[in-house]
C-alpha positions as CSV (number, residue, x, y, z in Angstrom):
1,X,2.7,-9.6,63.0
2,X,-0.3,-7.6,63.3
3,X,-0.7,-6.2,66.7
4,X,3.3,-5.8,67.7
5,X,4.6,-2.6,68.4
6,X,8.4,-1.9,68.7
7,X,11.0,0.5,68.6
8,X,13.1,-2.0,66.6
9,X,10.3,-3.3,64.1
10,X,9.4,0.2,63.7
11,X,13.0,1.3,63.2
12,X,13.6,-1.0,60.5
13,X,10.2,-0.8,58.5
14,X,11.6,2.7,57.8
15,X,15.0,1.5,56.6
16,X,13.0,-0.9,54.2
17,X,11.0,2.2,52.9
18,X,14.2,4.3,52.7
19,X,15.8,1.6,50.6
20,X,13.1,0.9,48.3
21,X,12.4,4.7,47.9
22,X,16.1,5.1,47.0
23,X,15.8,1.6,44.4
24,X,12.4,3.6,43.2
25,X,14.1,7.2,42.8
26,X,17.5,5.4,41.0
27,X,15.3,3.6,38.2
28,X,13.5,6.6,37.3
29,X,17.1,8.5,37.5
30,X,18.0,5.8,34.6
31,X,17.9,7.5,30.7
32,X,15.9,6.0,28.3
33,X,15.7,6.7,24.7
34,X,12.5,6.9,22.3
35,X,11.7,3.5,20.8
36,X,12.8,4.7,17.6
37,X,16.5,4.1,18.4
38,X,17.7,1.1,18.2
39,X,20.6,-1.9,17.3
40,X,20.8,-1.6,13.2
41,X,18.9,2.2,13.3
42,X,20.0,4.5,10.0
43,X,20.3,8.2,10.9
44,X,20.0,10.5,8.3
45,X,22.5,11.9,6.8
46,X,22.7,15.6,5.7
47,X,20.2,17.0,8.5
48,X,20.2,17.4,12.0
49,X,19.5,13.9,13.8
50,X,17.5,14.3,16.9
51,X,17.8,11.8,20.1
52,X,15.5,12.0,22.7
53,X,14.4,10.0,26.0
54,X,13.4,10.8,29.4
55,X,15.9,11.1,32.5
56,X,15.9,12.5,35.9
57,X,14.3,15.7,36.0
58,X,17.8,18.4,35.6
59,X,19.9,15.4,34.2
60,X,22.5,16.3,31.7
61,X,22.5,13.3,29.2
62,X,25.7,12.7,26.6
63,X,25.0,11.8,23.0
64,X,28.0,9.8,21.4
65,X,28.1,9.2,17.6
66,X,30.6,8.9,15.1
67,X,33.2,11.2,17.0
68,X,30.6,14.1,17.8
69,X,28.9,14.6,21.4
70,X,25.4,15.9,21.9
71,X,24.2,17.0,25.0
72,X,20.7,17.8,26.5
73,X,19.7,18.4,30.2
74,X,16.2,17.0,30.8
75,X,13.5,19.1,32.0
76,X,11.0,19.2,34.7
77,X,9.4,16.2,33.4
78,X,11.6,14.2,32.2
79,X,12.0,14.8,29.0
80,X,15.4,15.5,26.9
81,X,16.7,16.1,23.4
82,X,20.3,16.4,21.8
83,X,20.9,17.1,18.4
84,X,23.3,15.2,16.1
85,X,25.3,17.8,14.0
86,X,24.6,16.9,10.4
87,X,26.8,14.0,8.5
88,X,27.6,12.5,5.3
89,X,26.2,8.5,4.6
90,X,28.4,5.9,6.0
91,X,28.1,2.3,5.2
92,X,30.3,1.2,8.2
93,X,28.8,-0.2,11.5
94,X,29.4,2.6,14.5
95,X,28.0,2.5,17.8
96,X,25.7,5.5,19.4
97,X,25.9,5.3,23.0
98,X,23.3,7.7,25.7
99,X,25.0,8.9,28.9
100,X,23.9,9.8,32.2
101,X,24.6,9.7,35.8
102,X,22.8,6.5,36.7
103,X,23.8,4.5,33.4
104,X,24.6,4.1,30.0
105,X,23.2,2.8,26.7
106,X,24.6,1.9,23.4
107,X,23.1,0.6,20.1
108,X,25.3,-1.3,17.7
109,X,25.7,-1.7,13.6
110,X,24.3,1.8,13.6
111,X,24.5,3.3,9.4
112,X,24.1,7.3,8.2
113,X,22.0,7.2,5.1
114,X,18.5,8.1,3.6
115,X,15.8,8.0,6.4
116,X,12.3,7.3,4.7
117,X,8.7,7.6,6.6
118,X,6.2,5.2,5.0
119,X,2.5,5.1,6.1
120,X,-1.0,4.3,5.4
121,X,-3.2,1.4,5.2
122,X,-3.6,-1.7,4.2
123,X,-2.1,-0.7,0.9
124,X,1.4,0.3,2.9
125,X,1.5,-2.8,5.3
126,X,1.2,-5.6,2.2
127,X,3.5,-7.8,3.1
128,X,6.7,-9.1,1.0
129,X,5.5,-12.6,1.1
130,X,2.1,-12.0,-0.3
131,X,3.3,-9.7,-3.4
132,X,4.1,-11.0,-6.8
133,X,7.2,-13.1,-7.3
134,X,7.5,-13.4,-3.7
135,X,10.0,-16.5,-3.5
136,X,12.7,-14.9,-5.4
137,X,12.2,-11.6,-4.6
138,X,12.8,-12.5,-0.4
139,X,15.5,-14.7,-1.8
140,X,17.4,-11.8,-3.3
141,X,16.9,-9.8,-0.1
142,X,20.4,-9.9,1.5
143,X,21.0,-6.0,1.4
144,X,22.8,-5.1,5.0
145,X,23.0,-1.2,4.1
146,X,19.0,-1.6,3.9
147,X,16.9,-1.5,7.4
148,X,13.8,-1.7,9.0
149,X,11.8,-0.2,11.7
150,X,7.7,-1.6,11.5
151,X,5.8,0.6,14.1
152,X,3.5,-2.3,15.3
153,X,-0.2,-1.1,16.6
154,X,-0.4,-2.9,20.0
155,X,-4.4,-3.3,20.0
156,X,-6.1,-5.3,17.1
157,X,-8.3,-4.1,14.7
158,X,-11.2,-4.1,15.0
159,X,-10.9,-3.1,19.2
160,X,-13.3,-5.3,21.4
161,X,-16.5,-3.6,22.8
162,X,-15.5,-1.0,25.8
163,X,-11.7,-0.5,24.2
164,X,-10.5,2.4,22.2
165,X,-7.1,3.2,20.8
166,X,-5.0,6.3,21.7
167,X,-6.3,9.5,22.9
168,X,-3.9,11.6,23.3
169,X,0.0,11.5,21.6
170,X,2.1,8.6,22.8
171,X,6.0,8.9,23.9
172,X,6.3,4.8,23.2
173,X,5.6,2.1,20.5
174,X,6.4,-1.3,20.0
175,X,9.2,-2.2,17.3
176,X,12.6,-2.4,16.4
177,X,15.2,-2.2,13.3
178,X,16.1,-5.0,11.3
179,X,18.2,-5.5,8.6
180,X,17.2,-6.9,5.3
181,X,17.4,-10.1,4.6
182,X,15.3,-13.6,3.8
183,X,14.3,-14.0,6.8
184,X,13.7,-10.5,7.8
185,X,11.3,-8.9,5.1
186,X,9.6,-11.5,4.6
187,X,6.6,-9.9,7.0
188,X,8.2,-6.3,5.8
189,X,5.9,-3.6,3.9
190,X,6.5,-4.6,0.0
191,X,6.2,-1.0,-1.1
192,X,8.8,0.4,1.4
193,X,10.7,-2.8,0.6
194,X,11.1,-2.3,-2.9
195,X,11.0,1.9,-2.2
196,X,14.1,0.9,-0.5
197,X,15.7,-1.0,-2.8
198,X,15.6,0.7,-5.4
199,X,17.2,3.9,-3.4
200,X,20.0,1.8,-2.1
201,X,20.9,0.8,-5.4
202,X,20.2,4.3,-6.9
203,X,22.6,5.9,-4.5
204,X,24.6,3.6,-3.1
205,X,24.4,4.9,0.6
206,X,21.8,3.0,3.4
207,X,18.5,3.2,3.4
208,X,16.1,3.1,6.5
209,X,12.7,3.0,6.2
210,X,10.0,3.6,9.5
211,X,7.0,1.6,8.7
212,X,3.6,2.9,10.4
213,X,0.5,1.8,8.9
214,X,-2.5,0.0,9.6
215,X,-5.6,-1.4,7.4
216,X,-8.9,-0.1,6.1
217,X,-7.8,3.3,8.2
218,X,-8.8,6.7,6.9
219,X,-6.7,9.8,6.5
220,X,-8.0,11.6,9.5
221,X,-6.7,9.1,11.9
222,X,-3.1,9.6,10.9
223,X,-3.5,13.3,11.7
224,X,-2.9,15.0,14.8
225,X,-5.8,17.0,16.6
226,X,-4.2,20.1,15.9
227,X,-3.7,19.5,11.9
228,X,-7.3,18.3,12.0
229,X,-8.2,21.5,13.3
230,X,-5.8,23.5,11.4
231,X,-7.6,22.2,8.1
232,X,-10.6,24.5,7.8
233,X,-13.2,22.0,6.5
234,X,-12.5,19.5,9.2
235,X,-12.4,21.9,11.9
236,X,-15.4,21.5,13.4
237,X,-15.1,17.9,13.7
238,X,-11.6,18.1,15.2
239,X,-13.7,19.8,17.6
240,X,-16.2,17.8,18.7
241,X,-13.5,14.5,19.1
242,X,-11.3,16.6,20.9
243,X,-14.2,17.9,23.6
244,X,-15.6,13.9,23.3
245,X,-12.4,13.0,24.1
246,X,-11.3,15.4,26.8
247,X,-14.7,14.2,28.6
248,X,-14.5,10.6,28.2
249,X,-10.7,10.6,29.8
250,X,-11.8,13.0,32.5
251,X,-14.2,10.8,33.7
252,X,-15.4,7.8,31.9
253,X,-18.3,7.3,34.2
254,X,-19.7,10.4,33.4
255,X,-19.1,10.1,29.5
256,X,-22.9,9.3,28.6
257,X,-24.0,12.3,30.3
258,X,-21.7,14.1,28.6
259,X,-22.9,12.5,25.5
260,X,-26.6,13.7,26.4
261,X,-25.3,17.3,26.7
262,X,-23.4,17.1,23.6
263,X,-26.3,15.5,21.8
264,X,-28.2,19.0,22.7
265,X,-25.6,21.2,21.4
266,X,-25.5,18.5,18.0
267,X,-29.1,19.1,17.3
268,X,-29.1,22.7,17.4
269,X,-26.3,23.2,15.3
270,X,-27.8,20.7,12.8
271,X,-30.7,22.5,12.1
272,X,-28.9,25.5,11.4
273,X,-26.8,23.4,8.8
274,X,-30.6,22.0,7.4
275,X,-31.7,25.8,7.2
276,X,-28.4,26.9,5.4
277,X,-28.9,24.3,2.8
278,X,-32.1,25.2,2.0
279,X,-31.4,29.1,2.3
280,X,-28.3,28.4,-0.1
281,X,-30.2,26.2,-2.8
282,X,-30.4,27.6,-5.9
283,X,-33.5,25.4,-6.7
284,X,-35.6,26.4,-3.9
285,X,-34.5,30.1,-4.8
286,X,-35.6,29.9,-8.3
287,X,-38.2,27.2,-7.9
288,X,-37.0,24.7,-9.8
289,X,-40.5,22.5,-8.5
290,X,-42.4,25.2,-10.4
291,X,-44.6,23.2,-13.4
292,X,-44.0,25.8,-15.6
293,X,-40.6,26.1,-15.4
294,X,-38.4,25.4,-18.7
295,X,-35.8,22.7,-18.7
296,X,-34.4,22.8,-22.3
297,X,-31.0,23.4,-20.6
298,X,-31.2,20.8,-18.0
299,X,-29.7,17.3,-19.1
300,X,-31.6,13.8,-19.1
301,X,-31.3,10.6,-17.4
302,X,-33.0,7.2,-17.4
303,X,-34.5,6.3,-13.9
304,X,-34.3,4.1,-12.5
305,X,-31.2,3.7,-12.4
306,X,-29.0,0.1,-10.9
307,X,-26.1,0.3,-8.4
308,X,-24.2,-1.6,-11.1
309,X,-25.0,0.7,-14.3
310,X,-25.3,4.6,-12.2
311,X,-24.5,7.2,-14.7
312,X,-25.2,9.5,-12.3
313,X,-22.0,8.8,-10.4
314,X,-21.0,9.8,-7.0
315,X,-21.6,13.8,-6.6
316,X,-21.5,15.0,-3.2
317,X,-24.0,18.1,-3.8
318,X,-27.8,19.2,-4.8
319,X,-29.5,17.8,-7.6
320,X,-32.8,18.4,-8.7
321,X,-35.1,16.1,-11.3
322,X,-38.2,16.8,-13.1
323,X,-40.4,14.4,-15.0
324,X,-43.9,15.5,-16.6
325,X,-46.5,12.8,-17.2
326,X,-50.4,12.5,-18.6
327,X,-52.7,11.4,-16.0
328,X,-56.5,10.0,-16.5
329,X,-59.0,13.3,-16.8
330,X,-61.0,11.3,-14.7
331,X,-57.7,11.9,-11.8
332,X,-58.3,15.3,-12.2
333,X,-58.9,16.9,-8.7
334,X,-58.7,13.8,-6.8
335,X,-56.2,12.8,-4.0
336,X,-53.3,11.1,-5.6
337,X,-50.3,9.0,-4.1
338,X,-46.6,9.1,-5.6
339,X,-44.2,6.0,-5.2
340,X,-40.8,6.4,-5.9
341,X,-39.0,3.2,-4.9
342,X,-36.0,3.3,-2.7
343,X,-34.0,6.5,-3.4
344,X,-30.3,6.2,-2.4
345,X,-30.3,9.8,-1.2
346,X,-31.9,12.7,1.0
347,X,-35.0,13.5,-0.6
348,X,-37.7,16.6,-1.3
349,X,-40.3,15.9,-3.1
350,X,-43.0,18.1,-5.2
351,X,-45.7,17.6,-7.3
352,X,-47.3,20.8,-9.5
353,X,-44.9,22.6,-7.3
354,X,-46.6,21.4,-4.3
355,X,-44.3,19.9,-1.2
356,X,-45.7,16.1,-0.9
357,X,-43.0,14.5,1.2
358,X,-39.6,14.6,2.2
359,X,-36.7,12.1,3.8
360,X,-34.3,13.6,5.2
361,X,-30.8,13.3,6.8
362,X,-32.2,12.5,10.2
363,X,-34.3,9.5,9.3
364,X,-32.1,6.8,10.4
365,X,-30.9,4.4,7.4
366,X,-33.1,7.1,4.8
367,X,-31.0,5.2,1.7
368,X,-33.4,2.0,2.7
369,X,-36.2,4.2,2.7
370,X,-39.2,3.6,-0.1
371,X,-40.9,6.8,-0.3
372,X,-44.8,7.1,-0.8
373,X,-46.0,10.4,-0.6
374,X,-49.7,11.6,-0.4
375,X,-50.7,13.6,-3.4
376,X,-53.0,16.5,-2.2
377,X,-56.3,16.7,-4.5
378,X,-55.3,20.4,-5.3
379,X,-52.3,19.7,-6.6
380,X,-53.9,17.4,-9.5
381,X,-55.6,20.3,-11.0
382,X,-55.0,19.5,-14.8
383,X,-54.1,16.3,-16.7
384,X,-50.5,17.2,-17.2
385,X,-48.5,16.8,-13.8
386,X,-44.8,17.3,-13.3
387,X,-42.8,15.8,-10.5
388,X,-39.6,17.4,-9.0
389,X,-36.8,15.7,-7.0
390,X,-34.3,18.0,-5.2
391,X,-32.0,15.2,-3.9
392,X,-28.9,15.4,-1.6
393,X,-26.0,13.1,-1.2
394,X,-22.5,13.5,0.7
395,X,-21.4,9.8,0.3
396,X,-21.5,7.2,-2.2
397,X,-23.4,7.5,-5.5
398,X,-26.7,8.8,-5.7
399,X,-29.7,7.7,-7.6
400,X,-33.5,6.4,-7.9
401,X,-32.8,2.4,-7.6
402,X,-36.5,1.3,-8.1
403,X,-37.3,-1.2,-8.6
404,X,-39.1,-0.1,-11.7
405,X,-42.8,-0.8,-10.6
406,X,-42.6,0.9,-7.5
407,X,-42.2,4.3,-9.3
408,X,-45.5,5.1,-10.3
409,X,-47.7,7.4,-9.4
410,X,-51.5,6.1,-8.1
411,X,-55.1,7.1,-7.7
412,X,-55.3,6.9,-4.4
413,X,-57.5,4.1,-2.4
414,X,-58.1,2.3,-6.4
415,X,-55.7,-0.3,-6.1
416,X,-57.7,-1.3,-9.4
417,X,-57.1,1.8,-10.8
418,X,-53.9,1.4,-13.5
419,X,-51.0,3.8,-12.5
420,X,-48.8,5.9,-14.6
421,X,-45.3,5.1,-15.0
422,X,-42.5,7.1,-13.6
423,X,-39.6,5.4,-15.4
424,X,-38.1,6.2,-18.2
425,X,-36.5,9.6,-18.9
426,X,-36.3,12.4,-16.3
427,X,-34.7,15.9,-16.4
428,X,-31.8,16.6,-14.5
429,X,-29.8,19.5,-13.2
430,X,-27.2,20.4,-10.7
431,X,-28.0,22.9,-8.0
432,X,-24.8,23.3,-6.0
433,X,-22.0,21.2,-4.7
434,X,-21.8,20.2,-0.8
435,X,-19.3,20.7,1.8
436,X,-19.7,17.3,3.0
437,X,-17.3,18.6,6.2
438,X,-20.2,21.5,7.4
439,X,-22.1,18.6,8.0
440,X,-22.4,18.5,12.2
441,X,-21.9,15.2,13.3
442,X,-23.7,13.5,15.8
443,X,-21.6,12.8,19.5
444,X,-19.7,9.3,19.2
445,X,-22.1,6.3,19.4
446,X,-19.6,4.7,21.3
447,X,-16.4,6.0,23.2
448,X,-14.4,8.3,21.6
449,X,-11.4,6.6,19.5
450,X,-13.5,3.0,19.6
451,X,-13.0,3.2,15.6
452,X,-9.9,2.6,14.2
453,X,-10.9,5.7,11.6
454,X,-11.4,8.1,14.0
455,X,-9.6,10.9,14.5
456,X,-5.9,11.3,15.1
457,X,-6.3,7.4,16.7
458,X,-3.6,6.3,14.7
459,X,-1.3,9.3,14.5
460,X,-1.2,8.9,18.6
461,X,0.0,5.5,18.8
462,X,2.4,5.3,15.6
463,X,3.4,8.6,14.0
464,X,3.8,10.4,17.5
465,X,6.3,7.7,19.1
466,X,8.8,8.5,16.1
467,X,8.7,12.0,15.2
468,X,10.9,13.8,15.0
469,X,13.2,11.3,13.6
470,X,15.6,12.6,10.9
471,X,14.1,11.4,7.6
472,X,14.9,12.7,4.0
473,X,10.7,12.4,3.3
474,X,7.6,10.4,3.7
475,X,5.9,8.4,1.3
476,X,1.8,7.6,1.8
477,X,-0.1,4.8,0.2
478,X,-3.8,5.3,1.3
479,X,-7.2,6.4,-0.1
480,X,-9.8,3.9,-0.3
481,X,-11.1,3.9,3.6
482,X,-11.8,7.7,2.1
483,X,-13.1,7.1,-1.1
484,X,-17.2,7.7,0.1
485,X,-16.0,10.9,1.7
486,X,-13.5,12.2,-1.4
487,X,-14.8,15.6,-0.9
488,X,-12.9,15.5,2.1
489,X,-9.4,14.3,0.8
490,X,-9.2,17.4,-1.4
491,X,-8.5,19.1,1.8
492,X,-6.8,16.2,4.2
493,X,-4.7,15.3,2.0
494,X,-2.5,18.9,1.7
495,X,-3.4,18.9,5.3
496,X,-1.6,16.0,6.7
497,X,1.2,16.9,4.3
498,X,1.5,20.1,5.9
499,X,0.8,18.9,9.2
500,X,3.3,16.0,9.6
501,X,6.0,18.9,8.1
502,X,5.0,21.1,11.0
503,X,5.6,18.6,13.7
504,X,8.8,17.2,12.2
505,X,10.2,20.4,12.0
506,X,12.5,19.8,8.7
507,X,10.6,22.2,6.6
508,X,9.0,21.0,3.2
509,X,10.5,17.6,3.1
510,X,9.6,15.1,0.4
511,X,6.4,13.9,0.1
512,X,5.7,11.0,-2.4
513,X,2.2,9.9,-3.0
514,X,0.8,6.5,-4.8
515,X,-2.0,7.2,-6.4
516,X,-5.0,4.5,-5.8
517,X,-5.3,2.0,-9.0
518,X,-7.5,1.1,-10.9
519,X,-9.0,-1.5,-9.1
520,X,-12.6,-1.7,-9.9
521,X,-14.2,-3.0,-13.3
522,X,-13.7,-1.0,-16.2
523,X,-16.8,1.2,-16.2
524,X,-18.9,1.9,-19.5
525,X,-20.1,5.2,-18.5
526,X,-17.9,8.4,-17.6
527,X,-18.4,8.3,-14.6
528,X,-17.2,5.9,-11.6
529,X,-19.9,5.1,-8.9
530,X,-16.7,3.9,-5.5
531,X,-15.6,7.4,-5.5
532,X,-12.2,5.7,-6.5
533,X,-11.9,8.1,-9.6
534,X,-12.7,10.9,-7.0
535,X,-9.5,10.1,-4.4
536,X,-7.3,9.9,-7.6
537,X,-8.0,13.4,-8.7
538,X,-7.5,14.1,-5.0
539,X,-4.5,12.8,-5.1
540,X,-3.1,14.3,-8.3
541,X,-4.8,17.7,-7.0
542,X,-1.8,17.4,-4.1
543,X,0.8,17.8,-6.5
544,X,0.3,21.5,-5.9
545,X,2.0,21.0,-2.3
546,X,5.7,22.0,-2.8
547,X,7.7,19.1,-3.2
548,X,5.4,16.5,-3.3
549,X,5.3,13.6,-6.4
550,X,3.0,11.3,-7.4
């Protein structure tokens, strides 16, 4: 009809506009509910039970439960909240029902009980049917006072290339309650499965359990920006996600120039963290390279050492080595060159107290690195010569790996010329432990929130949708994606605690921890080269939170 003009076409195009504006304006008008609640839900009894959803802007929405109205009016967005006065557990079904102008809704088979939040990774979201005794144990299910909710993440893990997960906080997830039985738990999270149980049959009231969790995911992802930032040894980082972030949804085809003027501000605040280590090293303050220092208090090690047999663990910090060795006379004064092998750290190197090389943090892949340094002819000056390692690690173990003929040191341009051995026992000693978290971190190589560990990623899209459902506490089963960075949980750890209490606004609720187990070999030194040792002392650590448990 292009090209026809009348009073009568025109008349009724706006009467179709009018309509569908009006059809438009009454499904916003309808009120929704978070998708927390739910057919089958357990509220929890004893404390306040929040309800909230989105209406027309000014709407006044009616909370029915168990004899007791709650009303809300909804605000300028859309957003309301009623409160639930507090009740005792109640086995029998009731229905809620959520009242406005436009419609109504109502969930059925609806319990008052314990309310539990359980989260983590992979740990958490082992499923019933893949844990020990699995047949029987889903055969005995049939418990209808027990529910579920499963949080389910709605982008797989890993994300494919130009994706990234959440942002910013979501109002919305994907899930919904069910009651236990065969059928039902057999996909269900084993640990709040049998955490469940075991309430129910404790206390004899319902048990509901909210299931967010999702695998190989570290700590920092289940925190909000804010708690990040609120925990002084991440703040920095919080930081730089949060301005990454804020530029990449701004504009996203303007994010790698915003990368290049982050990269800027990166590099000048890196060297100021490289001069701060070296100002703050008690080695280079007492010159520890110095031949003629004394090491009778320093302890020993065997180097190299094997990824399989490190006694020198993981130690996220500074320290130094020293090993003296006889050299030909006829070496005496002439240009030497030092081979270390492949040194599983950031490394400084001296010789006589001389500086013959370095790799540092900013050589890309430096753990791959073999080092051979040049050995200046005035630094051979007498037949005894002592070299000094001032290595620094803030993940995984740290060590000399070898292999064993590649530490030596050389006359150099002789290949024919036999070298001196550098294995064998060195002297070791402990400058100073690291803040692994001062260390500035490059912008994101990809977008923001690409990784499923990065920050607050997974708190956005599965712990913001629910809170702040009533729950009695939360429990956490999670470490391992960590465990390289444990110098880190010390202070997450308290800090998501103290964060998730802040936005659920129920004060110091329960907080149960599992503590990682003993998963690794049985190791025959004192020391345990995954860090897994590390998160467990973490975790124990925690137990100075009020009301946590372990």
């Amino acid at each position: 009809m292009h090209g026809i003009r009348s009073v009568g076409g025109e008349l009724r195009l706006v009467v179709i506009c009018v309509l569908v504006a009006g059809a438009l304006s009454s499904a916003k008008a309808d009120v929704t509910t978070a998708c927390i609640f739910g057919d089958n839900m357990v509220l929890q009894q004893e404390r306040p039970a929040p309800v909230w959803g989105t209406a027309a802007p000014g709407e006044e929405v009616t909370v029915s439960f168990g004899g007791q109205e709650a009303k809300a009016k909804a605000g300028e967005d859309g957003k309301w909240r009623a409160t639930l006065a507090a009740m005792k557990a109640n086995a029998a079904p009731r229905e809620m029902t959520v009242s406005g102008k436009a419609n109504r809704v109502a969930f059925t088979n609806v319990l008052v009980g314990e309310g539990w939040l359980c989260s983590g990774q992979a740990n958490m979201g082992w499923v019933l049917a893949n844990s020990l005794h699995a047949e029987e144990e889903i055969e005995a299910a049939n418990f209808p006072a027990i529910r579920a909710f499963t949080a389910d993440l709605p982008k797989p893990l890993p994300l494919p290339p130009g994706d990234s997960y959440d942002l910013t906080p979501k109002q919305s997830c994907r899930g919904a309650w069910k009651v236990s039985t065969p059928d039902n738990v057999k996909r269900l999270s084993a640990v709040g499965y049998f955490f469940a149980r075991d309430l129910h049959r404790a206390l004899n009231v319902p048990v509901g359990i909210v299931v967010a969790s999702a695998g190989a995911t570290a700590i920092e992802a289940w925190m909000s920006v804010p708690g990040l930032k609120a925990v002084p040894s991440y703040r920095d980082r919080a930081e730089r996600f949060e301005e990454a972030a804020k530029a990449y949804l701004a504009d996203s085809n303007r994010y790698e120039q915003a990368k290049a003027d982050m990269q800027v501000k990166y590099l000048g605040r890196r060297q100021a963290w490289f001069d701060k280590l070296d100002a703050e090293d008690p080695g280079l303050k007492q010159k520890w390279m110095d031949a003629a220092l004394g090491t009778e208090e320093w302890g020993t090690v065997a180097l190299p050492v094997s990824a399989a047999d490190n006694p020198i663990g993981s130690p996220v910090a500074s320290i130094w080595f020293r090993k003296e060795v006889a050299i030909p006379p006829e070496w005496v004064g002439k240009e030497l060159e030092l081979h270390l092998g492949v040194v599983d750290s950031v490394d400084e190197t001296y010789v006589n107290g001389t500086r013959v090389g370095r790799v540092w943090f900013d050589e890309p892949r430096y753990w791959e690195v073999s080092r051979v340094y040049p050995v200046p002819a005035a630094a051979a000056t007498a037949p005894r010569v002592t070299v000094a390692l001032r290595l620094l690690k803030l993940i995984y173990h740290m060590g000399l790996f070898g292999p064993p003929e590649e530490m030596k040191l050389a006359l150099k341009g002789a290949p024919e010329a036999q070298p001196v051995s550098l294995t064998g026992e060195w002297r070791m000693r402990k400058a100073t432990d690291l803040d692994a978290g001062a260390e500035p971190r490059p912008p994101f190589a990809k977008i923001p929130g690409a990784y499923y560990g990065d920050p607050a990623v997974m708190y956005n899209g599965l712990i913001s949708p629910v809170r702040p459902y009533a729950i009695r506490g939360a429990i956490w089963y999670q470490g391992e994606a960590n465990a390289p960075f444990y110098v880190d949980y010390r202070d997450l750890l308290p800090g998501l605690i103290a964060s998730w209490r802040r936005e659920w606004g129920q004060g110091d609720f329960p907080f149960g921890i599992v503590q990682l187990a003993n998963y690794q070999s049985q190791q025959t030194r004192p020391v345990e080269r995954g860090s897994y040792a590390d998160v467990r002392d973490a975790q124990a650590a925690a137990l100075r939170v009020t009301n946590t448990f372990l």
